[in-house]
N, C-alpha and C positions, 0 to 999 in steps of 0.2 A: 187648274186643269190637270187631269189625269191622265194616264197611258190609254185606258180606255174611253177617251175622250178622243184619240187622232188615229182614226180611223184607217185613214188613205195617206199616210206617212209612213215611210222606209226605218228602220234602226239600221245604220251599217256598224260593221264592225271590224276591227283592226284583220290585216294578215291575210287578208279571203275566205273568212269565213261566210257564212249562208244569211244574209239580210234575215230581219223577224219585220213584221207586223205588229207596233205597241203591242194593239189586242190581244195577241199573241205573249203578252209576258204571264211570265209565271200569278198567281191569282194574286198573291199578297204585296204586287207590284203596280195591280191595276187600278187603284183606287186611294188617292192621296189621303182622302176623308176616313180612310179605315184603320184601325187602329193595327191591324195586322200589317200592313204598308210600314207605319214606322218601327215596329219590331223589326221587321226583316231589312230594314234601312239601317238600322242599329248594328244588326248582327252583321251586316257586309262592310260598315265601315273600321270593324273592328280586325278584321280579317286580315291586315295589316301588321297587327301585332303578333300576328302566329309564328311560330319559329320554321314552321312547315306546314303544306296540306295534305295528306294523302288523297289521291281521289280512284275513283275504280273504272278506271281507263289503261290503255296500253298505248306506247306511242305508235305505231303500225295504224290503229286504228282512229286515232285522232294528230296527227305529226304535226299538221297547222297549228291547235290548239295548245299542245304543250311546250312548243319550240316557243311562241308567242307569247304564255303565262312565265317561262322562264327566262324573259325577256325585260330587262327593269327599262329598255325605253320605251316600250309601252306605254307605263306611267313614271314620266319622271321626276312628278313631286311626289310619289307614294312607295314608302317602303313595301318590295312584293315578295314574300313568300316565298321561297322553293315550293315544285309541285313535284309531289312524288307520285307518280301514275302505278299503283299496284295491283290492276287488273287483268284481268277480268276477274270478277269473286261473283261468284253465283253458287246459291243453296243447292244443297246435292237434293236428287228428287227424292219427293218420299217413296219407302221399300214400303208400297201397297197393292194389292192387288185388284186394278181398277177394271171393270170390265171393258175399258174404251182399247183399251192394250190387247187383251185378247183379238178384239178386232184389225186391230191396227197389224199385229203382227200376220195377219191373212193378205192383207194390203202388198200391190207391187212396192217395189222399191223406190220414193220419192215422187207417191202416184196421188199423195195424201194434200188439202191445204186443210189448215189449221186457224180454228177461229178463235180467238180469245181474247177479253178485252180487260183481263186483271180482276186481283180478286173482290173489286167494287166495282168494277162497270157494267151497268147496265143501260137496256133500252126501251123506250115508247113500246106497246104496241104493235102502235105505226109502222117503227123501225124493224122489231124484229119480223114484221110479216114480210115486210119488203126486202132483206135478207134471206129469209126464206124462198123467196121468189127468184132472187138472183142468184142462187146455188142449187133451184132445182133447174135453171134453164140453162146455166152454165154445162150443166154435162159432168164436172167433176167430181170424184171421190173426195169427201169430206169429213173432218171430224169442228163440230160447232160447239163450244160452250154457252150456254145461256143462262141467263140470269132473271130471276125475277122484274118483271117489270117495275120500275118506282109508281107509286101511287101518285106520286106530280108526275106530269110532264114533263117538265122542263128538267127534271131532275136526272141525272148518270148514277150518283151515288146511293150504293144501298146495304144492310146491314148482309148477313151470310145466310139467307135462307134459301132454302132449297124442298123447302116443302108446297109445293107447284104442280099441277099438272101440265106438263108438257102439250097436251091436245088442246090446255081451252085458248095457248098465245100465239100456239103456230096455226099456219089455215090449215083449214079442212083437208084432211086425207095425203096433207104433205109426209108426214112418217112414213105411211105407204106403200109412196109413189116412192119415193127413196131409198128404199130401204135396202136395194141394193148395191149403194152406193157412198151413202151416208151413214152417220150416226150423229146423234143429239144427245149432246150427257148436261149435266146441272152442278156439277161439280169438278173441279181440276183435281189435274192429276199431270204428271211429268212424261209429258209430249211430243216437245217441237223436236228434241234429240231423237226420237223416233227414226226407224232406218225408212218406213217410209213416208214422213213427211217430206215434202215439196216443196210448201209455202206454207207462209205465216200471215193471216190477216192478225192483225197486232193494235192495241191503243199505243203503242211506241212507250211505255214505259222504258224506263233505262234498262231495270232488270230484266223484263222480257226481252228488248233490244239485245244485250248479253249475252243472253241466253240464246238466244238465233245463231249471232256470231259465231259464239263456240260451236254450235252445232253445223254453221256453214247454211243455214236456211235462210233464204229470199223472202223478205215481206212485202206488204202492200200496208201503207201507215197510215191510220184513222186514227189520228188525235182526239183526246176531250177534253184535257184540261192539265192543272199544273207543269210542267217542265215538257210535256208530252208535244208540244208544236213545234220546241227547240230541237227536240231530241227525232220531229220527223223533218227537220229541213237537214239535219246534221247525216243522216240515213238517204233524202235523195240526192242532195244538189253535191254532200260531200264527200261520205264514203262510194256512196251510189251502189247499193244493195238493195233500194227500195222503191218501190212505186205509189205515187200519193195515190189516195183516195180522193176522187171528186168530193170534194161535201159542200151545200148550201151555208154560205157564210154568215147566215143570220142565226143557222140553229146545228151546222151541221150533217144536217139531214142528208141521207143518201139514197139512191133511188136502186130498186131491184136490177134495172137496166145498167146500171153505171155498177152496182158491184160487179155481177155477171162480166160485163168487161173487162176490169180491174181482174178479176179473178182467170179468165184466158189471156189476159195479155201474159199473168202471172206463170201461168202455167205452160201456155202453148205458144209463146210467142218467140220470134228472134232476139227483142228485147230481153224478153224474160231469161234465154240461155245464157244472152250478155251478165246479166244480174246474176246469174246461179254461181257462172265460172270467177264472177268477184268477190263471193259470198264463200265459196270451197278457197279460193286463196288466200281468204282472211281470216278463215278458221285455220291453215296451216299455220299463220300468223300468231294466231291469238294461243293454240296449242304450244308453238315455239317461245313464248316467253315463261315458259315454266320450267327450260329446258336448262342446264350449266351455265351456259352464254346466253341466255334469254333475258329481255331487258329489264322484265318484272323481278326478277329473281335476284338480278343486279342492283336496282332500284333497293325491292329489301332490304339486301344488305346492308346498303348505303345506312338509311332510314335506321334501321336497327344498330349499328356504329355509332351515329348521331345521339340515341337513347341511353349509350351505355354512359 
C-alpha cells in the first residue's frame, strides 16, 4: 500500500505543525512501486549522517519547525543534524524592460493581484477560461501570467513556449472588456515586489512563497503538485498569510465563481486586511534578519566558523 492509496487518512506531525493528506505528499513519496519513491527514501535516510543542513527558511517565519528539527527528542534513535535556517535567498529580478512594469507602475498603490503559477505551470482550457471569467467579474485590477495550454489534459507541466495567441485560449472579447483594468502577459517578469501589487494568486512554490514574504504580499494558495500542498497548509493554518483556494479534489479544478471569491475576499475583505497587516510584519521580519543582530546573519557566521 501506497501514500496514495489512503485517501481519507490524517499524517500528523510533531510540535503543531499543519496535518497533510498522504495524497498530498511530495510525488516521489506517493507510489511505493516507483522507482523514484526509493531514491528519495534513500536520500532521506542518509540525512542523518550530514554534519549540518542549511535550508532557506528564517526562524520568525517558521519557529515551530526549526525549534523542533533542532530538537534530538523528536527522534531519539536517530542522529539529527543541526539545521541552519539561512533565508530567505531569492534570485534578484531580472534588469528587463517588460512591458507588464510600465503598466503596473500607472496602477494605485497595492490595487494590483497577481496571477502566476511558476515557470512550468500550466492550465486546461477549461481552466483558463474559468479564470478568466472569475477576474472579469471580480472587479479587480489585475496582472495574469498564462501559459500555454498542455496538449493532455490532465497535464500542469509544460516546456517555455510562449509562441500563442492569447485570443484563440481566452473567451471571446475578454482582452476588451478588460482592458481597463487588466493585463495578460505570456511571460514573467519580476512582479509581486511591485509597489502596487496587493495579492498574489500563487502555486505556493517555496520560492515564490519567499518572494511574497519579502515583499509583504498576501496570497491565495492553488497548489499542483511537488512540495506545493505542504508549502500551502504551512501559508494558511501556520504562518497565516494565506487563503486556500477551493479546488475539486479529484482534479483540482476551480470554478470562475469560487476564484472571483477567493480573489475579493483577497482584496476587499476584513479578512484580507487581517492577512495584509501579518504579511507587512513578516516582511519586517524577514528584512531584519539581514541586519548586525539578525538571526540569518548569526546563523552564517555560525555555519561559516564550522567550515573553517
Amino acid at each position: 500500500m501506497s501514500f496514495k492509496d489512503l485517501p481519507d487518512i490524517v499524517l500528523y506531525f510533531p510540535g503543531g505543525l499543519p496535518d497533510l493528506k498522504p495524497n498530498h505528499m511530495v510525488e516521489p513519496m506517493l507510489n511505493r512501486d516507483d522507482l523514484a519513491y526509493h531514491e528519495f527514501v534513500y536520500f532521506c535516510s542518509h540525512l542523518p549522517k550530514a554534519e549540518g543542513i542549511p535550508v532557506n527558511t528564517f526562524y520568525d517565519l517558521e519557529p515551530k519547525a526549526v525549534r523542533i528539527l533542532g530538537d534530538e527528542g523528536w527522534a531519539p534513535d536517530v542522529k539529527v543534524p543541526p539545521i541552519y535556517p539561512v533565508g530567505p535567498l531569492i534570485a534578484d529580478g531580472e534588469d528587463v524592460d517588460h512591458e507588464c512594469l510600465t503598466w503596473l507602475d500607472r496602477q494605485p498603490s497595492k490595487s494590483v493581484v497577481f496571477l502566476c503559477f511558476g515557470s512550468r505551470g500550466s492550465f486546461s482550457m477549461k481552466q483558463v477560461k474559468e479564470i478568466a471569467k472569475g477576474l472579469e467579474m471580480s472587479g479587480q485590477r489585475f496582472l495574469w501570467v498564462v501559459k500555454k495550454p498542455p496538449a493532455h489534459e490532465e497535464s500542469k507541466q509544460i516546456d517555455h513556449i510562449n509562441n500563442f495567441d492569447l485570443e484563440e485560449i481566452l473567451p471571446q472579447g475578454f482582452l476588451k472588456r478588460v482592458q481597463d483594468r487588466g493585463m495578460v502577459v505570456k511571460s514573467l517578469a519580476p512582479q509581486v515586489s511591485h509597489d502596487s501589487v496587493g495579492g498574489f494568486v500563487t502555486h505556493s512554490g517555496w520560492n515564490s512563497v519567499l518572494e511574497a514574504v519579502v515583499a509583504g504580499v498576501t496570497m491565495v494558495a492553488w497548489p499542483f503538485y511537488a512540495e506545493q500542498h505542504i508549502n500551502r497548509n504551512l501559508l494558511i493554518e501556520y504562518m497565516e498569510m494565506s487563503i486556500p483556494m477551493d479546488q475539486r479534489d479529484e482534479d483540482g479544478f476551480v470554478s470562475g465563481d469560487k476564484l472571483e471569491r477567493r480573489v475579493r475576499e483577497l482584496m476587499d475583505s476584513e479578512r484580507g486586511k487581517e492577512l495584509r497587516e501579518k504579511s507587512r510584519k513578516l516582511k519586517e521580519s524577514a528584512l531584519g534578519v539581514w541586519t548586525e543582530s539578525g538571526s540569518t546573519l548569526i546563523t552564517l557566521d555560525e555555519l561559516v566558523k564550522k567550515w573553517k
